[in-house]
N, C-alpha and C positions, 0 to 999 in steps of 0.2 A: 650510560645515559645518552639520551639521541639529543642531538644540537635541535635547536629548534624549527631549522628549517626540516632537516628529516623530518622529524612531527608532525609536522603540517603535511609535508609528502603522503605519509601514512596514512594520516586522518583524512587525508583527499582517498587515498586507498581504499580505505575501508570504507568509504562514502559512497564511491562507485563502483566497486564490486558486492556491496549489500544493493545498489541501484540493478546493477545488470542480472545481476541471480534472482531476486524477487521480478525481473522483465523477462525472464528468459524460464522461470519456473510457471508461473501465468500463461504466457502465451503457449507453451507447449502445452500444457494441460488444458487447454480452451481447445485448441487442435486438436488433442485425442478426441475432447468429446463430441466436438464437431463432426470429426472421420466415422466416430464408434459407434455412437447415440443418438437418433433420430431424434431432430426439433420438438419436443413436449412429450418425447417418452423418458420415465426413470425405470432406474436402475435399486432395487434395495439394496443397502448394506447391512444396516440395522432395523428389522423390524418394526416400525412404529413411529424409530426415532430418527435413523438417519437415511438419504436417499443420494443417488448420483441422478440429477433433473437436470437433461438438458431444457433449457429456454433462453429466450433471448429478451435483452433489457433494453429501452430505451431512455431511460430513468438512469437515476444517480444510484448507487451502492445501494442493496435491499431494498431497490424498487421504487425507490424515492423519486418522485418529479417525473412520473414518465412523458415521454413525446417531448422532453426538452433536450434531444439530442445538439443540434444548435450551441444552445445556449452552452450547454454543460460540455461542449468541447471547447468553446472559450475560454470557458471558467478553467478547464482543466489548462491551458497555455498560459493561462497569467497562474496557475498554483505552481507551473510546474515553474516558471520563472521567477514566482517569490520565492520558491526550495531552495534555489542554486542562488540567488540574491541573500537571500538567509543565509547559506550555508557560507558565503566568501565574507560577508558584513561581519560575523560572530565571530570568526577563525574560534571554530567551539574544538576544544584542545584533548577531548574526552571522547573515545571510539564508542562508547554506548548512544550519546548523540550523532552522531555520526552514520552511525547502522541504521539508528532507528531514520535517519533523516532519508537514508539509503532507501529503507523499505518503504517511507511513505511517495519519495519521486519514482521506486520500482512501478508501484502500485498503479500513482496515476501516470504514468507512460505506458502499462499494460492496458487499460481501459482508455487511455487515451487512442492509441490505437485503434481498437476496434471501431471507438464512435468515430474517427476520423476517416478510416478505408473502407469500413463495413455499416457505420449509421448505425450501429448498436453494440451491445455488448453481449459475450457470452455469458450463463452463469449457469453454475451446476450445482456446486454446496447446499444441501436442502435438508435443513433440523427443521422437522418437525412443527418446531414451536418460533421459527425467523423465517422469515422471507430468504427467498433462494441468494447467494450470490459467488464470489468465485476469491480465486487467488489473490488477486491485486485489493479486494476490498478488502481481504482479510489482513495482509502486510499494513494497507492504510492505516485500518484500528488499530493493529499493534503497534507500527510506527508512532501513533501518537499517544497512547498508552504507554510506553516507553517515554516520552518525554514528558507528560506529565509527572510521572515518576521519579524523572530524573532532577525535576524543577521541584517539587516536593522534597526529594531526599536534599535536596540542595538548601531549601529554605528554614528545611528544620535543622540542618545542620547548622547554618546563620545562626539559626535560633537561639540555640544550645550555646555558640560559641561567644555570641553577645550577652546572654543572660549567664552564664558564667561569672 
């Protein structure tokens, strides 16, 4: 059994190694397609459904808000400073919070980037049926999708354990 400050070590571990791997899986793959893929040419994978589209965003995650580079690099400095506020305030003792919290600061430090050095973002992921977008938006949605889940699997655990 790990004393509790090991745990905490850990769970800092696992925090920022799900943070650097989701920043370092992004920006490499924004650079391939940068190097590879001319600006508004794609690439098929899947016939119909899925495409490698290089374009560049100005806008939030799937295109949202664009021409709010600005603002939305702001935005992304105070999220990134609520994450790591969040994460030392909760001492959250559970590595699936932890990862996930991982992926959502990976995510916006990869996009933060771009709109900081570059005034935009890369994005290539292109289904069909969603607006284009890239690595870092994807970890975002997961990362929070995972804590949803976790807040859920947690409340109805309460649940059960007080209606008992």
């Amino acid at each position: 059994m790990l004393s509790r400050g090991s745990r905490n070590v850990l769970m800092n571990v696992y925090f920022l190694i799900s943070a650097v791997c989701v920043l370092i899986l992004d920006q490499v793959t924004k650079y391939i397609i940068i190097e590879r893929l001319p600006l508004n040419s794609s690439m098929e994978v899947i016939r119909g459904f899925f495409y490698i589209t290089h374009v560049k965003n100005t806008g939030a995650a799937f295109g949202l808000f664009q021409d709010s580079t600005r603002t939305l690099t702001i935005i992304s400095f105070v999220a990134i400073a609520l994450i790591i506020i969040l994460k030392i305030m909760l001492k959250l003792n559970y590595a699936f919070y932890n990862v996930s919290l991982g992926f959502i600061l990976g995510g916006a430090l990869g996009n933060l980037i771009d709109r900081y050095f570059v005034g935009e973002v890369t994005d290539f992921l292109n289904f069909t049926f969603w607006p284009v977008f890239n690595i870092a938006d994807s970890f975002i949605i997961i990362g929070f999708c995972l804590i949803i889940i976790l807040i859920l699997r947690e409340y109805l655990k309460k649940g059960k354990t007080q209606g008992s």
